[in-house]
C-alpha positions as CSV (number, residue, x, y, z in Angstrom):
1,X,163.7,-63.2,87.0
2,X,165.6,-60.6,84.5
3,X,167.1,-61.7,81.5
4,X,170.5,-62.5,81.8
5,X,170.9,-60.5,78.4
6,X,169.4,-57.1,80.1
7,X,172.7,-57.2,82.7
8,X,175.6,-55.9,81.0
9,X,173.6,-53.4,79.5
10,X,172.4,-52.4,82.6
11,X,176.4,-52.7,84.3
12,X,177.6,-50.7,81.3
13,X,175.0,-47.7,81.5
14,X,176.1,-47.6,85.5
15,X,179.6,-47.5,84.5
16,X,179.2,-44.7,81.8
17,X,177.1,-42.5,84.1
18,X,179.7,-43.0,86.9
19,X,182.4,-42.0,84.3
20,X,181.0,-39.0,83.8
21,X,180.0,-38.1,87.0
22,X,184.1,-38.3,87.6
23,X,184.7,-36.0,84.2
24,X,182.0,-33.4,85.5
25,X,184.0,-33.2,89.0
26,X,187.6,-33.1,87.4
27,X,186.2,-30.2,85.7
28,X,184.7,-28.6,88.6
29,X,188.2,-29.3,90.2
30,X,186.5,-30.6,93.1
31,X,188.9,-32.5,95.8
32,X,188.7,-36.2,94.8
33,X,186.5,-38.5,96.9
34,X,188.2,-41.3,98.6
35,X,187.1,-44.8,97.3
36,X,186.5,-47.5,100.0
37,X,187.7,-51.5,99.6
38,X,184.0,-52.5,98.2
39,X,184.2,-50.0,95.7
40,X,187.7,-51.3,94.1
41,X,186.4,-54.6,94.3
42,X,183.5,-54.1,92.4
43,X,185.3,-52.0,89.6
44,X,187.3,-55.5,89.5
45,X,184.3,-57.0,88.8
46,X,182.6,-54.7,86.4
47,X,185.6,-54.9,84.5
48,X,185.9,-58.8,84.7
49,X,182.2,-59.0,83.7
50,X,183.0,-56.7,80.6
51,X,185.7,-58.9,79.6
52,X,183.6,-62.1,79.8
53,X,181.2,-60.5,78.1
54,X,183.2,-59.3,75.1
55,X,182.4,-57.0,72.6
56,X,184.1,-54.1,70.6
57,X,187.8,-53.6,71.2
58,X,186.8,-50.6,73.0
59,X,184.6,-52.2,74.9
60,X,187.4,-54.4,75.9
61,X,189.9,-51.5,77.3
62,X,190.2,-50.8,80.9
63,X,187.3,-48.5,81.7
64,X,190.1,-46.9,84.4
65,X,193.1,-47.5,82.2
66,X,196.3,-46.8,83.7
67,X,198.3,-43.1,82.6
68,X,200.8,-43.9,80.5
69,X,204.5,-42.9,81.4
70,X,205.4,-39.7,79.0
71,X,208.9,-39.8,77.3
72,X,211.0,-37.2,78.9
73,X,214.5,-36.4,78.1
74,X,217.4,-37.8,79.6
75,X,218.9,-35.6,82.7
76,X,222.8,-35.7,82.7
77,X,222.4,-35.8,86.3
78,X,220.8,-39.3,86.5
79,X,223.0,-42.2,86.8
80,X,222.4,-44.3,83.4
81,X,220.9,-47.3,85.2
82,X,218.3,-45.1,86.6
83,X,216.4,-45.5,83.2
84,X,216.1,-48.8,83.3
85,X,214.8,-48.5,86.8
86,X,212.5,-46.0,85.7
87,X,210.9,-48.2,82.9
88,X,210.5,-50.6,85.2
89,X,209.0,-49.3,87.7
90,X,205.4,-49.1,88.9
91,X,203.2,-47.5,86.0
92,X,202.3,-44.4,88.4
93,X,201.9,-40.5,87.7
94,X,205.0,-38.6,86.7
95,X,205.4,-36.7,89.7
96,X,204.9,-39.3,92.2
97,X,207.2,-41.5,90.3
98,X,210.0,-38.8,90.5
99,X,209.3,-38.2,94.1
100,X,209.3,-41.7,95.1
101,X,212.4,-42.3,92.9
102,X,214.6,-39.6,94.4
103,X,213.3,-40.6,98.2
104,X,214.0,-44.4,97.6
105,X,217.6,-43.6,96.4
106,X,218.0,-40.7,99.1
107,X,218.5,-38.0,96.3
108,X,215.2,-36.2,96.6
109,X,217.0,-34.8,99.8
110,X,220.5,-33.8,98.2
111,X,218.6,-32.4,95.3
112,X,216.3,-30.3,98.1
113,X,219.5,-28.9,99.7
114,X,221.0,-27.2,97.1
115,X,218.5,-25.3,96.0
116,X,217.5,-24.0,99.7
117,X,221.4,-23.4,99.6
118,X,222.2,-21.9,95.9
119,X,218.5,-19.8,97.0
120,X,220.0,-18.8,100.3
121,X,223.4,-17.6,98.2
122,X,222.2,-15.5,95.8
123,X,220.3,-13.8,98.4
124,X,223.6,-12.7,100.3
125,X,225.2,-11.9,97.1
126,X,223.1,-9.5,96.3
127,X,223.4,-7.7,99.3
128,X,227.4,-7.6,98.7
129,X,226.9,-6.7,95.5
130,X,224.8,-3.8,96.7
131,X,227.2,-3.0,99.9
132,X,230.3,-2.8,96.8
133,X,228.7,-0.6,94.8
134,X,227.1,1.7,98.1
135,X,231.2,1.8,99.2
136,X,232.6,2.6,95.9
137,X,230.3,6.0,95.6
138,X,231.3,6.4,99.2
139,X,234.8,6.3,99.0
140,X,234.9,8.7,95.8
141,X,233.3,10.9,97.5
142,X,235.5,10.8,100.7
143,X,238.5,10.3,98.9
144,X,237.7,13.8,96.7
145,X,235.1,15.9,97.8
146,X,234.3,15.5,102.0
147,X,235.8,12.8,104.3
148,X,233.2,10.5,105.1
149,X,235.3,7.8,106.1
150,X,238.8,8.3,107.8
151,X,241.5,8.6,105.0
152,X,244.3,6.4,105.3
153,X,247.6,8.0,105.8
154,X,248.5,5.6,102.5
155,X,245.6,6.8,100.8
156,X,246.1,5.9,96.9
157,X,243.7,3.9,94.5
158,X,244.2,0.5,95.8
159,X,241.2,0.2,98.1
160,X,239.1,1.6,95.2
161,X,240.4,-0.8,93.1
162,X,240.0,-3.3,95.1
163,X,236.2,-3.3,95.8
164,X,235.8,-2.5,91.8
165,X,236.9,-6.3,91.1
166,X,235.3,-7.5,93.7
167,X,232.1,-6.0,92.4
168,X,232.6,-7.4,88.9
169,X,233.9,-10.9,89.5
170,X,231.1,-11.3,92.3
171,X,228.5,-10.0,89.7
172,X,229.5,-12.7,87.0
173,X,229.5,-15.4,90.1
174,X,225.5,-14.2,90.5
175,X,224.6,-14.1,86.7
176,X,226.8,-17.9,85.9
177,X,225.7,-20.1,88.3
178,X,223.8,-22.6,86.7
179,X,224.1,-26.3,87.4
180,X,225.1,-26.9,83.7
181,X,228.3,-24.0,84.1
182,X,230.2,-25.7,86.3
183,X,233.7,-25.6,85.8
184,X,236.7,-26.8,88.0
185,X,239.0,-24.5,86.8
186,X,236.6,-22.0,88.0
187,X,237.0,-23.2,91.6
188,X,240.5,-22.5,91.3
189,X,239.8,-19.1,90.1
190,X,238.1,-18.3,93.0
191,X,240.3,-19.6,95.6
192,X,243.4,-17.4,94.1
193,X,240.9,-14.2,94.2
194,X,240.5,-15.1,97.9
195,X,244.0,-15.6,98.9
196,X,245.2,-12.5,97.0
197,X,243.8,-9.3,98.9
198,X,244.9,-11.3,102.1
199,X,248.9,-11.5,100.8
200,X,248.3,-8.1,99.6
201,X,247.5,-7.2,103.4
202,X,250.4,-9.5,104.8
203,X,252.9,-7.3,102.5
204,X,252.0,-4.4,104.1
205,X,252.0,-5.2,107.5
206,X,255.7,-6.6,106.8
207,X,256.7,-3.2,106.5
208,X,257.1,-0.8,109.6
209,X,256.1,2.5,107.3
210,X,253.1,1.0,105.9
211,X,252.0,-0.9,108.9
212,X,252.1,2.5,110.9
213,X,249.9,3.7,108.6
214,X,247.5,2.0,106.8
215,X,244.1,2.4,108.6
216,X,241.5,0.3,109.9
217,X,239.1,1.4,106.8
218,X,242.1,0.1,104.5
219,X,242.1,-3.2,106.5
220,X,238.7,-3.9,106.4
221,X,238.5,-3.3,103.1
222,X,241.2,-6.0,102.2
223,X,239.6,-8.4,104.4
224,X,236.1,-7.6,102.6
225,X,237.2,-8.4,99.1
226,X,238.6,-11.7,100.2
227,X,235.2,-12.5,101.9
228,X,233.1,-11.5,99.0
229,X,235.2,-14.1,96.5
230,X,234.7,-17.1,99.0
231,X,231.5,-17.0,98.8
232,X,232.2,-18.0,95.1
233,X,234.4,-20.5,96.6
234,X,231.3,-21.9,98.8
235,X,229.1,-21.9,95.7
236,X,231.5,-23.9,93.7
237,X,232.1,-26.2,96.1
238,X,228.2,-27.0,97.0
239,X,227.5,-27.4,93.1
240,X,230.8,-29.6,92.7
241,X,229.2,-31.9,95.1
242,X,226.0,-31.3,94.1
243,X,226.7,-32.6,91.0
244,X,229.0,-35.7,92.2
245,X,226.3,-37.4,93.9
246,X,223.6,-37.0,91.1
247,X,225.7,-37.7,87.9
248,X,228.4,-40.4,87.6
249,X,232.2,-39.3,86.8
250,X,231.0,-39.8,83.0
251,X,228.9,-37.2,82.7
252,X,230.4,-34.5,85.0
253,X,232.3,-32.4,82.4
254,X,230.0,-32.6,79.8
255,X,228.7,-29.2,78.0
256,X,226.5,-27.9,75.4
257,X,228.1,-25.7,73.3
258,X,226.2,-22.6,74.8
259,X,227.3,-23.8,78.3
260,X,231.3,-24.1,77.2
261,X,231.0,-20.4,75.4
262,X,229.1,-19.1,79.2
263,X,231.6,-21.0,81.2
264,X,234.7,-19.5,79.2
265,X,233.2,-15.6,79.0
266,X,233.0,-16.4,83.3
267,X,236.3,-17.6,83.7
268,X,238.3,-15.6,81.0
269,X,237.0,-12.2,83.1
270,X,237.4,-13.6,86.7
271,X,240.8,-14.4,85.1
272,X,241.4,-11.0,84.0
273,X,240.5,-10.1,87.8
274,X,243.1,-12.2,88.8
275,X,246.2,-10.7,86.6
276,X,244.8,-7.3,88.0
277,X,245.4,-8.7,91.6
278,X,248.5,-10.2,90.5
279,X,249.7,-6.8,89.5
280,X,248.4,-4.9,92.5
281,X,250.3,-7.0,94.9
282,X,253.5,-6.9,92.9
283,X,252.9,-3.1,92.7
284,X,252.9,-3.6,96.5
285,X,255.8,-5.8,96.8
286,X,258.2,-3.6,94.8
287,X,256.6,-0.5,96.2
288,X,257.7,-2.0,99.7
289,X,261.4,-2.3,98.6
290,X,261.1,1.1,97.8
291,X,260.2,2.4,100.8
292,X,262.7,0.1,102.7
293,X,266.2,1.3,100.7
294,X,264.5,5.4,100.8
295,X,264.5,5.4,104.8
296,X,267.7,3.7,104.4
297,X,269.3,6.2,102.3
298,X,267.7,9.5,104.0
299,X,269.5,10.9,106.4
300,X,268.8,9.9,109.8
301,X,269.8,13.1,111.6
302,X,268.2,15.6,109.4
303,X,265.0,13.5,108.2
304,X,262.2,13.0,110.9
305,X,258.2,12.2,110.9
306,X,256.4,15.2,112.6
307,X,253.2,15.1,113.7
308,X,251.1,18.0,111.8
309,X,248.1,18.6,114.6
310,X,247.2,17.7,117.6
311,X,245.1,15.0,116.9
312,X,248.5,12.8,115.6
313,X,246.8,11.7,112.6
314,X,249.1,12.8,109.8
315,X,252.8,13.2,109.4
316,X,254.9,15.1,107.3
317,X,258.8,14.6,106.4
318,X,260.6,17.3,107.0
319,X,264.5,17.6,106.6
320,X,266.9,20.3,108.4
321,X,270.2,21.6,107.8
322,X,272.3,23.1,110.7
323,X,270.3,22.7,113.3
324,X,270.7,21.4,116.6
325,X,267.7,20.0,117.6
326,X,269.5,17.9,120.8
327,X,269.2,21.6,122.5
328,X,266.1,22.6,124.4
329,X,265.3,25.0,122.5
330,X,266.3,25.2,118.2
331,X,267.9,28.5,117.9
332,X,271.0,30.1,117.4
333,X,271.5,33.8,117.9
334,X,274.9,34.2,117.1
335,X,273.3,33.4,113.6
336,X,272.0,36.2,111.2
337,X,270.6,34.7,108.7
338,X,266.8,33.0,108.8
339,X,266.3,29.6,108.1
340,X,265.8,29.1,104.5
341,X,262.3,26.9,103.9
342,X,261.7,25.5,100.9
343,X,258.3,24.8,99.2
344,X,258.8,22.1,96.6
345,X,257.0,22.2,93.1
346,X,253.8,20.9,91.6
347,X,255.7,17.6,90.2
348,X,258.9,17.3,91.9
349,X,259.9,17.4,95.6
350,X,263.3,19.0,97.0
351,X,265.2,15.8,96.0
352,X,265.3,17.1,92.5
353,X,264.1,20.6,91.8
354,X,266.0,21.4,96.0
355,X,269.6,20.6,94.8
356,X,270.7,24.5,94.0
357,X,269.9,25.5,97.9
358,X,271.6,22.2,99.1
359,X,274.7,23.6,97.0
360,X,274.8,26.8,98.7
361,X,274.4,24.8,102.0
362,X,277.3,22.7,101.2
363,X,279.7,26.1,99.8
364,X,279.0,27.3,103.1
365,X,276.8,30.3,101.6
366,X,273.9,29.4,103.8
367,X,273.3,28.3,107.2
368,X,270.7,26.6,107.7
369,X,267.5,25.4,105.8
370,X,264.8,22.8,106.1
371,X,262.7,21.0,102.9
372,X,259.8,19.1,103.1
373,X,257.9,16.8,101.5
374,X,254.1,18.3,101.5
375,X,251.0,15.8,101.5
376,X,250.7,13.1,99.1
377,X,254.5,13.4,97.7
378,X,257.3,11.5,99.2
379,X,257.7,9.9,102.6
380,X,255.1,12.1,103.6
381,X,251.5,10.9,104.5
382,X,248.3,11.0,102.1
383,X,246.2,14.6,102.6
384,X,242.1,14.3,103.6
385,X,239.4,15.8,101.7
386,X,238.8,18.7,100.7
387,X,242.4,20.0,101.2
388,X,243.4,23.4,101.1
389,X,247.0,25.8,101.0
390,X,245.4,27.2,104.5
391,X,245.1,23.9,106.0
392,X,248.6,23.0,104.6
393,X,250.1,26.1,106.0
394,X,248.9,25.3,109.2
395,X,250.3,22.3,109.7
396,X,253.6,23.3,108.6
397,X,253.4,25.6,111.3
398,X,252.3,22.8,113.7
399,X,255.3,21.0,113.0
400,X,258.2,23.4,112.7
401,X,257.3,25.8,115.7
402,X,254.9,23.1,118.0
403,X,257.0,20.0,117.3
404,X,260.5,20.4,116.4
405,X,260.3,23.6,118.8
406,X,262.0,26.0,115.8
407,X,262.2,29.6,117.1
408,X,263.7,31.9,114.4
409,X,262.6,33.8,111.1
410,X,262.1,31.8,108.2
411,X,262.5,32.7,104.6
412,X,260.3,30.9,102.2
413,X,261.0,29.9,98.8
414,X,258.8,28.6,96.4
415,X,259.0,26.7,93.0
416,X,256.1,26.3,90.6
417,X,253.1,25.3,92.1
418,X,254.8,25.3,95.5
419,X,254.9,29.3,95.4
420,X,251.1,29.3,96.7
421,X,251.9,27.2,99.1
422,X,254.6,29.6,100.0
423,X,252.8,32.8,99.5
424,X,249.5,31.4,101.9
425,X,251.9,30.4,104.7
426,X,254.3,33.8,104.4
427,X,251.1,35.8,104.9
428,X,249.4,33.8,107.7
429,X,252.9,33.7,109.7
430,X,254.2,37.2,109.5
431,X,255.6,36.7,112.8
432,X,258.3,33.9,111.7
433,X,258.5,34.9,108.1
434,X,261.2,37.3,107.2
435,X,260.9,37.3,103.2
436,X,259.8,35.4,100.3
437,X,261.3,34.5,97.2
438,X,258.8,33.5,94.0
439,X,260.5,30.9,91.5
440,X,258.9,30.5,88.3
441,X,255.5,30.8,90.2
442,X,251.9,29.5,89.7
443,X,249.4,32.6,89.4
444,X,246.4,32.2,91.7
445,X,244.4,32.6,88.1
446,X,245.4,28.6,86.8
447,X,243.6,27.7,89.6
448,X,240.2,28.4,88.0
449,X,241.3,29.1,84.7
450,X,238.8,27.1,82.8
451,X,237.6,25.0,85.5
452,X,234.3,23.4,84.5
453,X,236.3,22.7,80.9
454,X,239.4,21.2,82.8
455,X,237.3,18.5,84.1
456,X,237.7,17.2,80.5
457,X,240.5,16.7,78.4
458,X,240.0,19.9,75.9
459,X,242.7,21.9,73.6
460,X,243.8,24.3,75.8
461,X,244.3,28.1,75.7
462,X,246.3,28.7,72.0
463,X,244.5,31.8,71.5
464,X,244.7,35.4,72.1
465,X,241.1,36.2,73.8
466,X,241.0,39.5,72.4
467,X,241.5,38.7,68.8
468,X,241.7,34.9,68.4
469,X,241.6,35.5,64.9
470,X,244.7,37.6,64.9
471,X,247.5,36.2,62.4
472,X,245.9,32.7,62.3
473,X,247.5,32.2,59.1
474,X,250.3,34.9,58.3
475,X,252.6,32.4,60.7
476,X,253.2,35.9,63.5
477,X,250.0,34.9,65.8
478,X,251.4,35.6,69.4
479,X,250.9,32.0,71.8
480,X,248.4,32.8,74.6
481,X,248.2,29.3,75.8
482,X,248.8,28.6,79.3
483,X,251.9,26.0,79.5
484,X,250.1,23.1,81.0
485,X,251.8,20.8,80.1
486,X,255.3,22.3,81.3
487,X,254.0,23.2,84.6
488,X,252.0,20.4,85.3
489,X,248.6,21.1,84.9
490,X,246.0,18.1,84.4
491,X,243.0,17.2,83.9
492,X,240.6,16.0,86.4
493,X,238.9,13.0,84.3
494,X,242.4,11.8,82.5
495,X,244.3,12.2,85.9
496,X,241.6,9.8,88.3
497,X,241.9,7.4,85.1
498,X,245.3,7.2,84.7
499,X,245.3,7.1,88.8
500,X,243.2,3.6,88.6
501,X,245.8,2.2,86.0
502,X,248.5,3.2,88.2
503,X,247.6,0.7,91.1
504,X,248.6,-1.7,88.7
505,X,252.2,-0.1,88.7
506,X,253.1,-1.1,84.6
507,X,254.9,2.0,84.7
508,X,256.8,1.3,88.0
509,X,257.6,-1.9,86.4
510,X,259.1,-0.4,83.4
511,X,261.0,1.5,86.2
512,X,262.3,-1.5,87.6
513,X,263.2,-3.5,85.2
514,X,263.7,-1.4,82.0
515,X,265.0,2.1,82.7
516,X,266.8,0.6,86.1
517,X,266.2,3.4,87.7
518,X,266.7,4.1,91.8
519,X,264.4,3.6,94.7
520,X,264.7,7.0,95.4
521,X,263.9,8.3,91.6
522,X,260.1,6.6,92.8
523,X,260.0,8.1,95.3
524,X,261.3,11.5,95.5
525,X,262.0,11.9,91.6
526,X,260.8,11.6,88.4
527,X,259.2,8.7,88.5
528,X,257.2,9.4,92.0
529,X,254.7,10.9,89.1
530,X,253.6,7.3,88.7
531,X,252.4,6.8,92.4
532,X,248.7,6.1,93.5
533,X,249.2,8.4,96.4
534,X,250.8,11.4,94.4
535,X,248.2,11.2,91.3
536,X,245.4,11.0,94.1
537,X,247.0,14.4,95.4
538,X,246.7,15.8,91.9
539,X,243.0,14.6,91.5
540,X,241.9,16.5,94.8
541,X,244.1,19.5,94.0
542,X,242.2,19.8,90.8
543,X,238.8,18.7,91.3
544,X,237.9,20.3,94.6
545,X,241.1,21.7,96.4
546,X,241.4,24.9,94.0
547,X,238.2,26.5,94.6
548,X,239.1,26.7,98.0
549,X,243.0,27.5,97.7
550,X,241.6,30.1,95.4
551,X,239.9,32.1,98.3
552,X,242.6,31.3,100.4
553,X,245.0,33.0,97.6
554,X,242.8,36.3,97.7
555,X,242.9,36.7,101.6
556,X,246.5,36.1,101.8
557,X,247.4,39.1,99.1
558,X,246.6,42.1,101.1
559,X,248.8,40.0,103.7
560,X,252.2,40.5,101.7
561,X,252.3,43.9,101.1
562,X,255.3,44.8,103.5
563,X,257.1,41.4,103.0
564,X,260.4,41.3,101.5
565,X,260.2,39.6,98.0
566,X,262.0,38.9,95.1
567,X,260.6,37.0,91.8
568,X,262.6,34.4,89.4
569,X,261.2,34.1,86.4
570,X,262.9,32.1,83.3
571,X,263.4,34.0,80.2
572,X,262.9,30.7,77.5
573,X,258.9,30.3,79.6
574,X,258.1,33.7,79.2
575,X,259.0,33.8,75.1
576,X,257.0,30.6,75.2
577,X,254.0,32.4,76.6
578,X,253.1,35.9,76.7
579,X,250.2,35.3,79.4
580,X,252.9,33.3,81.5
581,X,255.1,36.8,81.4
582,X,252.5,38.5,82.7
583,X,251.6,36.4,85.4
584,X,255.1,36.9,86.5
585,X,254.6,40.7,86.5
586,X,251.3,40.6,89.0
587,X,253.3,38.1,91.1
588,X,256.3,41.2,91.2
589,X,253.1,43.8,92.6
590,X,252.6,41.6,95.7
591,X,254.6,43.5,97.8
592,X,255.2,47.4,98.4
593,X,258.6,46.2,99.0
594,X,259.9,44.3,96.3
595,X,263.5,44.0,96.2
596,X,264.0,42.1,92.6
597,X,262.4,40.6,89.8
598,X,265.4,38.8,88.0
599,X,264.7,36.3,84.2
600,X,267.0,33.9,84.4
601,X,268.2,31.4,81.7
602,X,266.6,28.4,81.5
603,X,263.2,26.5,81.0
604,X,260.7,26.5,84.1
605,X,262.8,23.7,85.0
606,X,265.8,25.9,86.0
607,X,267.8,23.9,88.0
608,X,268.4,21.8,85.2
609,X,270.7,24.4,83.8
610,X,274.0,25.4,85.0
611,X,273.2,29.8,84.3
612,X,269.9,29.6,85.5
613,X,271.2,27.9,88.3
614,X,273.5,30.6,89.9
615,X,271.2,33.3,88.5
616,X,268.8,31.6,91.1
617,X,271.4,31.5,94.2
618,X,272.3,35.3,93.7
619,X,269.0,36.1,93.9
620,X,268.4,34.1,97.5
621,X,271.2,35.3,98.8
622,X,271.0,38.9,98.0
623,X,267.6,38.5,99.3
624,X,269.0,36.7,102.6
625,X,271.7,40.1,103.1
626,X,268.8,42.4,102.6
């Protein structure tokens, strides 16, 4: 029989080797072998026996003691009775006590959703982040260089703009979406960014003009942006409630410090966003009003829409004097004179720089003459990319001889920038062009004067080239500079700029509600300088439309030399600018048969004074008698 004393000795060395044949496989990470009824039961006993027994107080401890519950830090999320619950509960391992917590109280499964959800999110909102940015390179280049996507007949910055704040507030909506940033008023945000592209849509439907031609692109566009700031509003929405079924009302609004400075930096630019939308769509309101009271106050006889091809995708507006166009055909041959046509300037349109031919129109001096707003200015629709002054000469054509049927000789004035215009479509319609008549023209040589430099903002030509040290300091150096600012020229960079601010229509504003001025001052006169759609015109003429109108310049010349032409110059421009004067000169070589070159008084905007004024009208109608 064994000594009753040898036992626990024996028990204890069984245990210890068993002990650390469960150490050797924990290390070995070997999968853990299940342990049957009997072998519980005798662990019971071994452990009973050891206590009986007694000994050290480490004898005494639990050979298999129990993990003890690590202090974690409180979650905002839990409800504060959950602690208690917690404490209280079984003395299992961490992980299986947070699993069995959240299953018990059916949280484990709200907790699981929203991250498959806020995982599923940020997945689509990269690829609309991506699709924003792939359409904004896009439309530059469609808008400016080659038409990629069909150009809206309202074609200004808005679309642009439109897709640039959906880019940004979409791209703080991916980088602030933590469950600690949420913010109500954030929500809210969101929402308004959704509505507002839709309103802005609604306002132009409202109006026959605009709804004629905005485009599908333009429309889907609209619709886009709204779509990409809901998603923000499905985000918000999930985490609101998210956080509403985890955390008690207590605890919903409250922030660290770093998460109230993160949720304000959010908010404060996505509020930004929202005064930009704000802006556009009163910009679109008033513009609207605008539109309404000018086809009110044009006349309806003279002013018509005419189709510029024979596809029927542009329109220009084109206004006639003295013509019947009830007849079958719009001629009169008791009538000797052409019909005068005139090509508007660079910054203007007929409404304000036209006004001396209307007068001899109304004294009875002059038959009949037709103006015209060309692309991008007035009522007239947006031009595609690239654009050209042999494109634009062709449609003219298209619409004077194909649509409104006109069958005599024209004679084409020009003003400022609007004497290439004149000079391309003279030469490519000999056949209906009787004479020409220069006013204070552009020189085919601003076109490319400095090109690669005029894509930046620079100083400008102040210099003679031959000697631009020449009297630098004796106070008698002779002005070379071109007069860009006088005549219109811009630069590319500063003019595209200035075209993105102008969707936000400050300036128009100031219009409104400042200066007072008129519908028709936006839209015809001075301040139609302020439009999306005109300073797009000036961006394309600049960046990519005078390298072409240059060769379309050249080929036109040897076109003109046995047209009838006379050149207006003003006197006060040329003492201005030397190089100006001589410009003036060329324009007079043009043609073998020249009848005038007359310098009038005035600044290059002549019809602004009285002398310069009927200087001008002898000249047109000494050139009509010719």
């Amino acid at each position: 029989m064994a000594d009753p004393g040898e036992e626990p000795a024996q028990l204890s060395s069984n245990i210890q080797n068993e002990h650390s044949t469960q150490q050797a496989s924990h290390v070995r990470q070997e999968p853990p072998i299940q342990q049957s009824d009997s072998s519980d039961s005798d662990v019971e006993n071994i452990q009973q026996s050891h206590r009986n027994i007694g000994g050290t107080s480490g004898e005494r401890d639990p050979l298999l003691a129990k993990k003890k519950k690590k202090t974690k830090g409180r979650n905002r999320l839990l409800h504060p009775e959950d602690y208690e619950t917690i404490e209280n509960a079984p003395p299992e391992d961490d992980e299986y006590l947070d699993a069995e917590f959240y299953a018990n109280n059916g949280r484990f499964r709200v907790h699981k959703n929203y991250i498959v959800f806020l995982s599923n999110w940020k997945a689509i909102l990269n690829v609309v982040l991506l699709v924003n940015t792939l359409l904004l390179v896009i439309m530059f280049v469609s808008e400016f260089f080659v038409e990629i996507l069909p150009t809206s007949r309202l074609a200004n910055f808005n679309d642009f703009i439109l897709i640039l704040i959906s880019l940004i507030g979409n791209c703080f909506n991916l980088w602030f979406n933590k469950i600690g940033l949420f913010s109500p008023f954030d929500l809210h945000l969101n929402v308004a960014l959704t509505i507002l592209p839709l309103l802005n849509l609604l306002i132009i439907f409202i109006v026959k003009y605009t709804r004629e031609r905005i485009n599908i692109i333009s429309i889907v566009i609209h619709l886009w942006t709204s779509l990409t700031f809901s998603l923000g509003i499905f985000q918000a929405y999930n985490l609101r409630r998210y956080i509403r079924n985890l955390s008690p009302p207590t605890a919903q609004n409250k922030h660290t410090m770093t998460e109230w400075i993160e949720i304000a930096f959010r908010n404060i630019v996505k509020f930004i966003s929202l005064i930009l939308l704000l802006l556009l769509l009163f910009t679109t309101f008033l513009h609207s009003i605008d539109l309404s009271n000018a086809l009110r106050n044009v006349g309806k006889d003279e002013s018509m829409f005419v189709w510029t091809g024979q596809t029927h995708s542009k329109k220009l507006h084109i206004t006639c004097h003295g013509l019947d166009f009830n007849s079958s055909s719009v001629s009169d041959s008791l009538s000797h004179q052409p019909i005068v046509l005139y090509e508007h300037g660079g910054e203007d349109t007929s409404y304000t720089s036209g006004t001396w031919i209307e007068e001899l129109y109304n004294l009875g001096k002059i038959e009949r003459y037709c103006v015209y707003d060309r692309f991008g200015f007035g009522l007239s629709d947006s031009v595609s990319a690239p654009a050209s002054l042999k494109k634009s000469a062709e449609a003219l054509r298209f619409a004077l001889v194909e649509e409104l049927q006109l069958k005599d000789k024209f004679l084409v004035v020009g003003y400022d920038y609007g004497a290439l215009n004149a000079r391309v479509f003279a030469a490519n319609n000999r056949d209906i062009c009787s004479g020409l008549m220069l006013v204070e023209g552009w020189n085919e040589e601003l076109l490319l004067k400095h090109y690669l430099r005029r894509i930046f903002p620079g100083d400008g030509d102040d210099q003679d080239p031959r000697n631009p040290d020449t009297g630098s300091n004796k106070g008698d150096r002779i002005d070379y500079r071109v007069p860009e600012k006088e005549i219109g020229k811009r630069y590319t960079i500063q003019t595209w700029l200035y075209g993105i601010w102008s969707a936000f229509g400050l300036n128009l504003h100031t219009s409104w509600f400042v200066s007072h001025h008129g519908s028709m001052s936006r839209i015809f006169g001075s301040d139609m300088v302020e439009e999306g759609g005109f300073i797009r015109n000036k961006v394309l003429e600049s960046l990519s439309s005078s390298l072409i109108s240059y060769n379309d310049i050249l080929a036109s010349n040897l076109k003109l030399q046995d047209i009838k032409l006379s050149i207006v110059s003003s006197k006060q421009f040329i003492k201005i600018s030397p190089i100006w004067g001589n410009w003036q000169r060329q324009l007079t070589k043009l043609s073998k048969k020249t009848v005038e070159w007359r310098i009038i008084e005035g600044t290059h905007q002549f019809f602004k004074n009285g002398n310069g004024v009927e200087q001008a009208q002898d000249v047109l109608l000494r050139l009509i008698n010719e």
